[in-house]
C-alpha positions as CSV (number, residue, x, y, z in Angstrom):
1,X,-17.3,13.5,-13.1
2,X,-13.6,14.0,-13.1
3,X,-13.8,14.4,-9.2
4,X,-15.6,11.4,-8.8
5,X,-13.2,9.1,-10.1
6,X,-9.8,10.6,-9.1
7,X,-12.1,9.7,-5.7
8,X,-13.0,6.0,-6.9
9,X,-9.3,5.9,-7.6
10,X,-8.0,7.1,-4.4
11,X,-10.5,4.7,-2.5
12,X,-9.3,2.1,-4.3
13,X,-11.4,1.4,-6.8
14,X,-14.6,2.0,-4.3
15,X,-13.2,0.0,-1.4
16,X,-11.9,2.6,0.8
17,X,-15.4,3.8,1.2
18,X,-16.0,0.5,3.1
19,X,-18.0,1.5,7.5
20,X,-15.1,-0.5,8.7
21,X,-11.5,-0.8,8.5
22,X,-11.3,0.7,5.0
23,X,-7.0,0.3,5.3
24,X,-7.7,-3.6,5.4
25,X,-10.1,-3.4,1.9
26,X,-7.3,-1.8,0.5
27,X,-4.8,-4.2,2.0
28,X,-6.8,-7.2,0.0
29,X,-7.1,-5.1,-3.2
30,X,-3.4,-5.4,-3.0
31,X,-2.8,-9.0,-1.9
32,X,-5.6,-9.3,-5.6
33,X,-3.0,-6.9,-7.6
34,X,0.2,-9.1,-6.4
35,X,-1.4,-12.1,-6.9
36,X,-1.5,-11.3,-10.5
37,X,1.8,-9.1,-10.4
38,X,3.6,-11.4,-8.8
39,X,3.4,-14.1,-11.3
40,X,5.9,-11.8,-13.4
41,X,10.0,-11.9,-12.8
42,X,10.5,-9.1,-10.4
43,X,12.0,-6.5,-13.5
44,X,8.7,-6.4,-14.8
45,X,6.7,-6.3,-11.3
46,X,9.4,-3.4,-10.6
47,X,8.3,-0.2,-13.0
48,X,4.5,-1.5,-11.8
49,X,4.6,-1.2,-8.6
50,X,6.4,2.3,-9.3
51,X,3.6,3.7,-11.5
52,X,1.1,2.4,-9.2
53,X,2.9,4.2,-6.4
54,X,3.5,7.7,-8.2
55,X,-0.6,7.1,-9.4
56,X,-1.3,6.6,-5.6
57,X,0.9,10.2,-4.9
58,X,-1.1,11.9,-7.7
59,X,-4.5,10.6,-6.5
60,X,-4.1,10.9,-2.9
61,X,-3.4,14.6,-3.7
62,X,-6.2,15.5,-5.7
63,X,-8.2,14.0,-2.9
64,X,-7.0,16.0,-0.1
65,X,-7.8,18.8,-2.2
66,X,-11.2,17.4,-3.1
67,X,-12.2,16.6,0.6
68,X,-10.4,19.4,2.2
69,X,-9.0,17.4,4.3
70,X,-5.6,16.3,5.5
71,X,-5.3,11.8,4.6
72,X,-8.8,11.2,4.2
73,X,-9.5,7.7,5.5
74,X,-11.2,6.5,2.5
75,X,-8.0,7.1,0.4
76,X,-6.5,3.1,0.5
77,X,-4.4,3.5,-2.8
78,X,-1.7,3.9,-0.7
79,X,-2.0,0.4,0.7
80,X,-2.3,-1.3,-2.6
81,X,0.7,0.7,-2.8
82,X,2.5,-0.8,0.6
83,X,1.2,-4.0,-0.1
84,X,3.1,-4.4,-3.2
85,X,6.4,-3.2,-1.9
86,X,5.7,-5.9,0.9
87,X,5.8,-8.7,-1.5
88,X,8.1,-7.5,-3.7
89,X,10.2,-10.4,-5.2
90,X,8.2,-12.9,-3.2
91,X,5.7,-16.1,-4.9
92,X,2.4,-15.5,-4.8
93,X,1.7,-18.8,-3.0
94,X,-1.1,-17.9,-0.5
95,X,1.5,-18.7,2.7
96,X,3.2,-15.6,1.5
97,X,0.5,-13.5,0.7
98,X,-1.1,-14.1,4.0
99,X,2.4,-13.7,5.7
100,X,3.0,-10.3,4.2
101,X,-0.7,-9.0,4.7
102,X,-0.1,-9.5,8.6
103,X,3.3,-8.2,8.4
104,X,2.3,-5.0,6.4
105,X,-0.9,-4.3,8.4
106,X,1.1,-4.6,11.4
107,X,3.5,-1.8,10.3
108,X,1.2,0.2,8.7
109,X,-0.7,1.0,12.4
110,X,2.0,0.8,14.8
111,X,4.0,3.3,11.7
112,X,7.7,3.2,12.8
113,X,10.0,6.0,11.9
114,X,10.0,7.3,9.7
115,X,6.6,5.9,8.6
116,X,5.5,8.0,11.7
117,X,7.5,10.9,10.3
118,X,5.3,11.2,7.1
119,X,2.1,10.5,9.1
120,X,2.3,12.9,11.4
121,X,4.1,16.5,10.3
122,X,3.8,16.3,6.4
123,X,1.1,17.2,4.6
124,X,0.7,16.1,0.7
125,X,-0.3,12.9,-1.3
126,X,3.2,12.1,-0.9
127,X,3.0,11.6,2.8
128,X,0.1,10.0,3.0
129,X,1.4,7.6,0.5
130,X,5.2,7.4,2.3
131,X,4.1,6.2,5.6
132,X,2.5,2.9,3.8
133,X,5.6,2.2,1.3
134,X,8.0,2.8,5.0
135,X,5.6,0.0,6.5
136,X,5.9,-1.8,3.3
137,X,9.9,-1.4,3.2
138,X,9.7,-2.6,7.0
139,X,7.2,-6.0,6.2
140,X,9.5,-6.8,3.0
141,X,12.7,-6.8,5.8
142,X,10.7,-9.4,7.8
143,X,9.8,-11.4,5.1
144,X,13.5,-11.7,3.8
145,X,14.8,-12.8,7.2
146,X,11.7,-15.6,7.4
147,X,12.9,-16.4,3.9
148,X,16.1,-17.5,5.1
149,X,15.3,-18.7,8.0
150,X,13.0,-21.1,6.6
151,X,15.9,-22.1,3.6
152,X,18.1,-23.0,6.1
């Protein structure tokens, strides 16, 4: 039992599990968790989004032990994880949410360093979840410079 849901958790909440593209059901799991997160101010969203990342460390963990396997594709906590530091201190108005979806799926395959770092030569929950928060870090950057290009 306790296996099962440390798995449900990792797959976030079931949706890793998905034939195809499992990374974009967790993707929209996390545009559904900002939508609500994001309606806070940003120093309430912050200590969220870092619980739900040190959960997504944990969980990712127990599941490569689980599985026996090194990032098993069906974990996607770790983009609910990327997603959220993507729109970090940005509205939840659906422009947004759809710009930083693209941004952070973008990212999150072509992984620049060091996104690529923790992808490729470490081996733990905490890589697995690094190389999405990188991708996240990287799609927030793009979304502050379209911010101010679109104030101006």
């Amino acid at each position: 039992m306790r296996n099962k849901l440390i798995l449900w958790l990792a797959s976030g909440l079931g949706l890793g599990y998905a034939p195809l593209v499992p990374g974009t059901f967790g993707t929209l799991l996390g545009v559904l968790v900002y939508f609500y997160l994001g309606r806070l101010e940003w120093w309430a969203v912050l200590p969220i989004i870092i619980i739900i990342i040190l959960v997504a460390v944990w969980s990712s963990h127990q599941a490569e032990l689980i599985l026996f396997t090194r990032d098993p594709q069906m974990v996607t906590i770790d983009e609910v994880a990327g997603y959220l530091v993507t729109m970090f201190t940005f509205t939840t108005g659906w422009k947004w949410l759809l710009a930083g979806f693209i941004l952070f799926r973008i990212f999150d395959i072509i992984k620049p360093w060091p996104a690529s770092h923790f992808d490729q030569v470490s081996k733990s929950g905490f890589a697995v979840v690094m190389d999405d928060i990188f991708a996240g870090i990287y799609a927030n950057l793009c979304l502050q410079i379209l911010r101010l290009v679109l104030q101006r």
